[in-house]
Backbone as numpy.savetxt, mean C-alpha at the origin, in Angstrom:
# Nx Ny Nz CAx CAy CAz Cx Cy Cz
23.38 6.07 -6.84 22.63 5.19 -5.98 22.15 5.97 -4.76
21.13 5.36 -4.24 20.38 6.71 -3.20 21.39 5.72 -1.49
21.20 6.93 -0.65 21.81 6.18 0.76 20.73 5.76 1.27
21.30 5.32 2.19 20.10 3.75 3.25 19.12 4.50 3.50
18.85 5.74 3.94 17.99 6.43 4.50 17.09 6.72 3.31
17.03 6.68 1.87 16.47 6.92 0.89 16.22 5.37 0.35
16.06 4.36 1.30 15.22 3.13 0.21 13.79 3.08 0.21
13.20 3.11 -0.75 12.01 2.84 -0.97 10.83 1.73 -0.53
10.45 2.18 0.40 9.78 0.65 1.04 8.50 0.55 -0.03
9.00 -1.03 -0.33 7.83 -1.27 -2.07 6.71 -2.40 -1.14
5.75 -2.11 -2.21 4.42 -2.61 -1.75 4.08 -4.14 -1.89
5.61 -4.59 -2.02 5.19 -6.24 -1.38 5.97 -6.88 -0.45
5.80 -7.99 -0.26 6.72 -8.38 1.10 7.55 -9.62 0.40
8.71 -9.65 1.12 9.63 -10.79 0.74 9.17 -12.06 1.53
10.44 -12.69 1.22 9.99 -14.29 1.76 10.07 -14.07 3.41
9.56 -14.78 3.95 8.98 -14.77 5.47 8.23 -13.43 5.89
7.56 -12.87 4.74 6.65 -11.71 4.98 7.57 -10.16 5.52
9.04 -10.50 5.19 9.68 -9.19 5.26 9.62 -8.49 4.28
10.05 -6.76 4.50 9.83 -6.08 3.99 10.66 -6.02 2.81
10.32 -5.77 1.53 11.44 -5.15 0.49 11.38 -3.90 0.02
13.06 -3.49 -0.12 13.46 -2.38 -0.28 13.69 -1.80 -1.56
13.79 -0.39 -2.39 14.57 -0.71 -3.97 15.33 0.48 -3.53
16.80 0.19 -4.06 17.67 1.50 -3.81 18.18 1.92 -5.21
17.59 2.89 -5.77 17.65 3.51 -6.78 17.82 4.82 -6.47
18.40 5.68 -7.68 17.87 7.12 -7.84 17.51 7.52 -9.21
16.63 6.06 -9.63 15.71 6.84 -11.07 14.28 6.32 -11.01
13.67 7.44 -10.68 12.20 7.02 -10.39 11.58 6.67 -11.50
11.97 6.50 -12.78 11.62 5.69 -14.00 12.20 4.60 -13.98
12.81 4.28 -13.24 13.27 2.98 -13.40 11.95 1.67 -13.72
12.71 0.45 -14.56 11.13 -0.53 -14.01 10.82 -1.02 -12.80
11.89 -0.73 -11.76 11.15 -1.50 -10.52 10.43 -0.11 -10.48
10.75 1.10 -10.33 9.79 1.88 -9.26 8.78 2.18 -10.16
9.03 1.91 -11.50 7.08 2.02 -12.23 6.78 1.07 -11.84
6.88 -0.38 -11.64 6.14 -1.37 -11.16 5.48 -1.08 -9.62
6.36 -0.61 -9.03 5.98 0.04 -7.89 4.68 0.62 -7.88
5.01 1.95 -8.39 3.78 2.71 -8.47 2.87 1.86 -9.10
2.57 1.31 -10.08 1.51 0.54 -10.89 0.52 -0.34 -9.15
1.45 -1.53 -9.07 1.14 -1.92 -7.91 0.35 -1.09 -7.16
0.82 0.05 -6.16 0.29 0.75 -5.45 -0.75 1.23 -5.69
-1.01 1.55 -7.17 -2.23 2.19 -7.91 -3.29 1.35 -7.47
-3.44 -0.05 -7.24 -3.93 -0.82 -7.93 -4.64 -1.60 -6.32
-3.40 -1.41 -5.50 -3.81 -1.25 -4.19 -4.58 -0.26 -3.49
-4.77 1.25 -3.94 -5.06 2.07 -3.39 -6.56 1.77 -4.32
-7.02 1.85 -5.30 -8.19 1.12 -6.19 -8.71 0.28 -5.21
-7.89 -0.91 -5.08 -8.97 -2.18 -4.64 -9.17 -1.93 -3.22
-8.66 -1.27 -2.26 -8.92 -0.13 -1.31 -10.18 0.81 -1.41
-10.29 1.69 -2.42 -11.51 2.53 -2.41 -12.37 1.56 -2.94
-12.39 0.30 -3.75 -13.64 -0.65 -3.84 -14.37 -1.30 -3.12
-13.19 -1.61 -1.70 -13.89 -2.25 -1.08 -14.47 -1.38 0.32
-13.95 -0.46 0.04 -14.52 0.67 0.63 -16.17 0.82 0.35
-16.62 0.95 -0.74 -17.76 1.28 -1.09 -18.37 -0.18 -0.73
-18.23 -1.10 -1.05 -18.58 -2.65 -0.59 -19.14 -2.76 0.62
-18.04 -2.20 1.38 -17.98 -2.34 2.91 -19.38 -1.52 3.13
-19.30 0.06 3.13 -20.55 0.53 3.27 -21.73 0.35 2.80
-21.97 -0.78 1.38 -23.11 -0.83 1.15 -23.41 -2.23 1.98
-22.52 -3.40 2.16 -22.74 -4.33 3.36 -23.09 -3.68 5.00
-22.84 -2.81 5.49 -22.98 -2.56 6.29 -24.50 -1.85 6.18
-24.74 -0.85 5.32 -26.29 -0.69 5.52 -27.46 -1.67 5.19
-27.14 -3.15 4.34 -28.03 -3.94 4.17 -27.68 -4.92 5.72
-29.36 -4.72 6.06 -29.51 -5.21 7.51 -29.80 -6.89 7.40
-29.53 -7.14 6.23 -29.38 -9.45 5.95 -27.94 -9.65 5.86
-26.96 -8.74 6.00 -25.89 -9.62 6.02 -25.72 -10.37 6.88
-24.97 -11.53 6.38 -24.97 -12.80 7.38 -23.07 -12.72 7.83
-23.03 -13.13 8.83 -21.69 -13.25 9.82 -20.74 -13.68 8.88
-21.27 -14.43 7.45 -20.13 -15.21 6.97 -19.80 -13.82 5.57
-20.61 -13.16 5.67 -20.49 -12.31 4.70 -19.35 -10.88 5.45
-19.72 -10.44 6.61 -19.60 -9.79 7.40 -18.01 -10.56 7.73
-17.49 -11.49 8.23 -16.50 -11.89 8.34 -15.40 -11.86 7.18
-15.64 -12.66 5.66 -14.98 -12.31 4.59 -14.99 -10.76 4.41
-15.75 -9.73 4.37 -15.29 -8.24 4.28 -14.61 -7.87 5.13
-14.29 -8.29 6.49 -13.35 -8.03 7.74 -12.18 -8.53 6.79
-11.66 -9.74 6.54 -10.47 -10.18 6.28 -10.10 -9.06 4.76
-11.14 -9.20 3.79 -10.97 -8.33 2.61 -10.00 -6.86 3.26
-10.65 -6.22 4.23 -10.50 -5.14 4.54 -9.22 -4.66 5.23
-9.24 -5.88 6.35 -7.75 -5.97 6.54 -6.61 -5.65 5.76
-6.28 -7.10 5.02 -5.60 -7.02 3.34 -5.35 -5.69 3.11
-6.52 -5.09 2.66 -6.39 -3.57 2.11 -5.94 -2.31 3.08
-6.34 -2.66 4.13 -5.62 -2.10 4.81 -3.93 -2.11 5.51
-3.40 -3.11 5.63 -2.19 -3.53 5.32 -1.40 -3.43 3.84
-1.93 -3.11 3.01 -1.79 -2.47 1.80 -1.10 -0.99 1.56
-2.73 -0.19 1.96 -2.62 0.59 2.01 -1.74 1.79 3.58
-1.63 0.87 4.47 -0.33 1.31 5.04 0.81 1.09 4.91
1.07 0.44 4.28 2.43 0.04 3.78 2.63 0.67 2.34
2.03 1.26 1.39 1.98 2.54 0.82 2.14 3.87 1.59
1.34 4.39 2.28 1.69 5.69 3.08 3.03 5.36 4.16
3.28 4.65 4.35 4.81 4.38 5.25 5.80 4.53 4.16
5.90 4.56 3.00 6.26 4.21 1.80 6.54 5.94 1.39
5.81 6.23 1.20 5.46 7.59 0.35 5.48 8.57 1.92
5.39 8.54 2.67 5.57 9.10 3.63 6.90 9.64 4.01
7.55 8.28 3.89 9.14 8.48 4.35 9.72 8.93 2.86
10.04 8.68 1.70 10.15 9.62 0.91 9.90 10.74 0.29
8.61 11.59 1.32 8.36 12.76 1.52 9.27 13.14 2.32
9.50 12.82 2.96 10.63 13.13 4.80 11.40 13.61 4.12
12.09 11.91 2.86 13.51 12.19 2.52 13.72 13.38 1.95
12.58 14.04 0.99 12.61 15.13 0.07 12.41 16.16 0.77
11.95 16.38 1.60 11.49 17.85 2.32 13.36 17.83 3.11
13.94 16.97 3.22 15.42 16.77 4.35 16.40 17.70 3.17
15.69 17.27 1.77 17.38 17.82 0.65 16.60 19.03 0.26
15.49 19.67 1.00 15.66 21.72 0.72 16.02 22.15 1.53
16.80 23.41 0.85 17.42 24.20 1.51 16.75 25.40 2.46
């Protein structure tokens, strides 16, 4: 089993929007492929709306209500996608901590 300092912060949130953890040490496991799958899938709908975003932004008719739903879209994905790199970040830490 991995120590506290090695839990995996996973890419959804528990009940009252807290964070969940998986404490494993088999990265095949099915939670942490579900994990990764997830994340995949987040970091995707991230670079989609990425391209979205910039082609709304150079068409000069978007309307406020269009312009507002891509704000919230973007958000989302961005709260996503930081909570992936906080994720993968700190289990870089953990791994660079166990060389010698």
């Amino acid at each position: 089993m991995t120590t506290p300092n090695e839990l995996r912060l996973l890419p959804w949130s528990g009940p009252d929007g807290k964070p969940c953890y998986l404490s494993t040490d088999d990265r095949d496991s099915y939670m942490s492929c579900l994990a990764d799958n997830i994340e995949a899938v987040q970091l995707g709908t991230a670079a989609d709306l990425l391209d979205e975003a910039e082609e709304t932004l150079r068409a000069e008719d978007a309307s406020t209500e269009t312009l507002r739903h891509l704000a919230q879209e973007l958000t989302g994905a961005l709260r996503d996608v930081l909570r992936v790199a906080t994720s993968r970040g700190h289990l870089l830490a953990v791994h660079e901590a166990d060389r010698p």
